[in-house]
Steps between C-alpha positions, in 0.01 A plus 500: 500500500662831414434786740510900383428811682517331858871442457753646281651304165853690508788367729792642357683541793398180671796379684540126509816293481486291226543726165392339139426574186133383397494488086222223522192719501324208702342632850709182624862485536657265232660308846146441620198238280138589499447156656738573804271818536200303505581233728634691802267788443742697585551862490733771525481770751715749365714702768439266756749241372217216596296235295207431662386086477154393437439440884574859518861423686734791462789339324828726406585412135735727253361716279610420168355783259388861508128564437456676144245603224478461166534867302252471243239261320712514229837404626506211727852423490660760681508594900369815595649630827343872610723760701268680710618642830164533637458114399752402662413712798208307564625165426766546770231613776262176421818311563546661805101466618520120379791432728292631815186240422452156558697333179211232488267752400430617167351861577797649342675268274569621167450242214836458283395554234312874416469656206394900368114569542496554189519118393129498630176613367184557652240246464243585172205525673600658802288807541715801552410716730536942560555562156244579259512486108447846286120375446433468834622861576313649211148312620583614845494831445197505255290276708580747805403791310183383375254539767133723556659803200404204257091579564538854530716577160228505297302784706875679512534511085153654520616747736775622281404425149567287253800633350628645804476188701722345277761757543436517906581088483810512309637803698399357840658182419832631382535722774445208757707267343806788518466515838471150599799412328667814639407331838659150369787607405520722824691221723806495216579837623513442874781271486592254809154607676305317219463195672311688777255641274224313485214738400459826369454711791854327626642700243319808519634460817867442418460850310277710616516407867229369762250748401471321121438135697192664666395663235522226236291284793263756528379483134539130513235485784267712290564322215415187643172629656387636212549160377277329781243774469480443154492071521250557757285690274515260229419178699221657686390600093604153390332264828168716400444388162655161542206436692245686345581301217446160670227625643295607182658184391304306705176703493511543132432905544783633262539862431660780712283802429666844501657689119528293289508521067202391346738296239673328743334422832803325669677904550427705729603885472619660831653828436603734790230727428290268664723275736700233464538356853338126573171677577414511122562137439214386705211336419182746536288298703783465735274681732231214482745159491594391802837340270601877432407629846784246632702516242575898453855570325492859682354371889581136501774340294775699635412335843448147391805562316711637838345156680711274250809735436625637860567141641745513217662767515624457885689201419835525574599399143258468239729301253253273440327758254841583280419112387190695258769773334438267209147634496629860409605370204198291418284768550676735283483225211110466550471910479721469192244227323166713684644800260591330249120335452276768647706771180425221240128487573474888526695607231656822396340780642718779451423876337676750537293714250148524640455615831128442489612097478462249818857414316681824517817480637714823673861520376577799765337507879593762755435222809796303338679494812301249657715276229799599624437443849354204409792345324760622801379218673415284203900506435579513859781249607797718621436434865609059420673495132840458667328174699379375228822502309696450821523112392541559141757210319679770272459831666633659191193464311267645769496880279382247223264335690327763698460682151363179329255475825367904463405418130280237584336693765460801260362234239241343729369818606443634164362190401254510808435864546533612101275178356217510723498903467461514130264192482258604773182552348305738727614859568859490590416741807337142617780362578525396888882535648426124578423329144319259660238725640354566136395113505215400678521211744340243247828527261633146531847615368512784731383277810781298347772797523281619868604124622891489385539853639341444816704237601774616432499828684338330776790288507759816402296728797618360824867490342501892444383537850789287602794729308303806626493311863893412547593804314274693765627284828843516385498886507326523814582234751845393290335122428243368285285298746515714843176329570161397470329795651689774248459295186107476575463860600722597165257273286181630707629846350562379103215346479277804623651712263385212228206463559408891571624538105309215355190591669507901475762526175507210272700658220830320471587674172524824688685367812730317261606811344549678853672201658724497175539862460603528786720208584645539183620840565790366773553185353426509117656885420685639826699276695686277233620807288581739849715133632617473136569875523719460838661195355634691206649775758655233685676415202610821378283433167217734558427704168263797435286318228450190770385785752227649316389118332428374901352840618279514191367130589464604879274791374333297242399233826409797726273634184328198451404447880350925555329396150277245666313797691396658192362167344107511520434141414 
């Protein structure tokens, strides 16, 4: 058996007192048969100057040979012996540790014959493991950045325009993709300290100083409960018609009254003018059905919902739930085919001509901010890219990668937000900042989508609560679990603020564009070109044209956040 990386293969300066030349390139000595070997199952342990029997009898024998290794595949005939101090170092101290044990042990005998490490190879279907392929780091990122923006893009495009939406997309996404690999490539220029930063606010901190950690976990916090606000929106939206829909099932009364087209009774047009909270959705003799009376999206769901979720979300460690991530994906698929059918069955319905026509379509709106502060969460991933290409195989390709990964993001939202905007075949003001609230709860392929997105941020929920828990525990009592009694009372509060905003403002386009707006602001556009800024002055490289370039982005963010005031929508 041939032993690596436990013990060392060079002995160069193994002292021993019988010196000969080996030419046989046999692991045996030419003085020695195989046979001989066999029978006495002997062997050597080198430095002791001992051959141990097979009733495990210390017996002294001479050594007759000095261990060696072949030098290549390809040349089998010659001796290779290494000169390596360090080697030879450590080779003299395991003599020295073998001479203070019991010689009729074997807990540090070194086999006689040991050759390079790199005579072995890994098994073939050994799984590898904290490393991860290009592929996987592209659908990483992608599957993390689709989330809730998918439903609401559609509603965004009509906020800006047609044309201009396009433009808005294409900017937004450059501009977040410069910064996020600005805050990739931020570790190269930190030098020995890289191994110590782990996150993004670890370098802000390295940088900028203590003030730039808080910060950075500041907007992180927000960003996060904007992101459990928003979840808890949608699955008190998506619980509601999932079992409306069974129940009409069952009792065989389809149809969801409220505006809908006389061509095509499955829509339903809910345009802010009106409202375009849960309220709306309800059945009209909700007043009259028991069914409706108990099962209220505004007064009950929310509560049957915090029943079945805040058991959850006090475990110490809700890992069980990151076994559904696949779901993400899954669901994002299904949304992909839900377009892709509901546009072929509608057809074009695009004018840009006749503004008389259900069809006509806006290439200019003054509201299109609401896009952009849509889509500064819908390409928000600065506060993890550097863990999720922390365990990248060839970290040389992570620029590559990360790019490769914004260009499918900026493709599926087109595809989502641009397709279903210029297919749509009521007025394009009708157009709910949740898609699926234009389809009435007896859609089988949006109960379909309703299902697949339910579960999955009712499996995604209690894990934001977690990153905004030990992010929040860690600040304030320096540990993640301090106890029972703070994680319930921190909970008691997140979920209050919840439910208050899915019962008394239902609009997740608008709090999306906030939460994004906002969050985007320190994370998107300020604090990766100010660090990126500081990093330059470090280094003596700081240039006028790279000063104005940042401080125009940092204005751009800080424009795009006061903008959301002025945004009647």
């Amino acid at each position: 058996m041939f032993y690596t990386g436990l013990f060392p293969f060079k002995y160069n300066s193994y002292s021993m007192d019988v010196k000969e030349e080996e030419t046989n390139p046999l692991l045996l000595n030419h003085n020695h048969s195989y046979d001989s070997m066999e029978k006495s199952s002997e062997s050597e342990v080198l430095g002791s100057g001992s051959v141990e029997k097979a009733c495990w009898i210390p017996q002294p024998q001479p050594v007759h040979r000095r261990p060696f290794h072949y030098p290549s595949m390809s040349n089998l005939g010659n001796i290779n012996e290494d000169q390596s101090i360090e080697v030879s170092a450590t080779v003299s101290r395991h003599r020295y540790y073998s001479k203070l044990t019991d010689p009729s042990l074997d807990t540090l005998k070194i086999p006689d014959h040991v050759v390079p490490s790199y005579f072995f190879y890994p098994f073939p279907f050994r799984k590898l493991v904290g490393k991860q392929s290009s592929i996987i780091t592209i659908f990483s990122i992608w599957n993390t950045m689709m989330g809730t923006s998918l439903l609401s893009m559609p509603w965004a495009v009509q906020q800006a325009g047609f044309a201009f939406a396009l433009v808005i997309i294409l900017v937004m996404c450059g501009i977040c993709l410069y910064t996020a690999l600005r805050i990739i490539r931020m570790p190269e220029l930190v030098g020995n300290a890289t191994d110590e930063l782990l996150e993004f606010s670890d370098v802000a901190r390295h940088f900028l100083g203590r003030w730039a950690e808080w910060f950075s976990l500041f907007f992180s916090l927000l960003t996060l409960l904007g992101s459990a606000v928003v979840y808890w929106v949608l699955m008190t939206n998506f619980s509601y018609h999932t079992v409306l829909y069974l129940h009409e099932l069952v009792t065989g009364a389809y149809g969801v009254p409220g505006n809908t087209n006389s061509s095509d009774s499955d829509l339903i047009c809910t345009s802010f003018t009106e409202s375009t909270d849960n309220s709306t959705l309800c059945s009209s003799n909700s007043n009259d059905d028991l069914f409706h009376k108990i099962w209220d999206v505004d007064l009950t769901v929310p509560f049957f919902l915090l029943v079945m979720i805040f058991p959850v979300i006090n475990l110490k460690s809700p890992t069980f739930f990151t076994k559904f991530n696949a779901l993400g994906t899954l669901a994002v698929m299904y949304l992909i085919v839900f377009t892709s059918v509901k546009s072929a069955e509608w057809g074009m319905n695009f004018d840009v001509y006749n503004s008389a026509s259900p069809s006509f379509v806006q290439l200019y709106m003054p509201s299109f901010p609401a896009l952009s502060g849509v889509l500064s969460l819908a390409f928000f991933i600065h506060n993890c890219i550097l863990s999720l290409c922390r365990n990248q195989k060839k970290p040389e390709n992570n620029v590559r990668d990360i790019t490769i990964a914004f260009m499918l993001v900026c493709m599926t939202y087109l595809f989502i937000g641009v397709l279903l905007y210029i297919t749509f075949p009521l007025k394009k003001v009708c157009i709910a900042d949740n898609i699926l609230n234009n389809f009435g709860s007896s859609d089988l392929m949006a109960f379909l989508t309703r299902l697949f997105l339910l579960f999955q941020v009712f499996t995604l929920f209690p894990l934001i609560l977690y990153l905004l828990r030990i992010q929040a525990m860690h600040f304030l009592f320096g540990c993640i679990y301090p106890g029972l009694k703070q994680i319930v009372i921190l909970n008691s509060v997140l979920l209050v603020i919840c439910i208050l905003f899915a019962i008394y403002f239902p609009r997740i386009g608008t709090i999306i564009r906030f939460s994004g707006s906002f969050s985007g602001l320190a994370y998107v556009f300020a604090l990766p070109c100010i660090t990126y800024l500081k990093a330059q002055k470090d280094e003596r490289s700081l240039t006028l044209t790279s000063v104005v370039f940042h401080v125009f982005l940092v204005l751009l963010g800080f424009a795009n956040f006061v903008a959301q005031f002025f945004v009647d929508v």
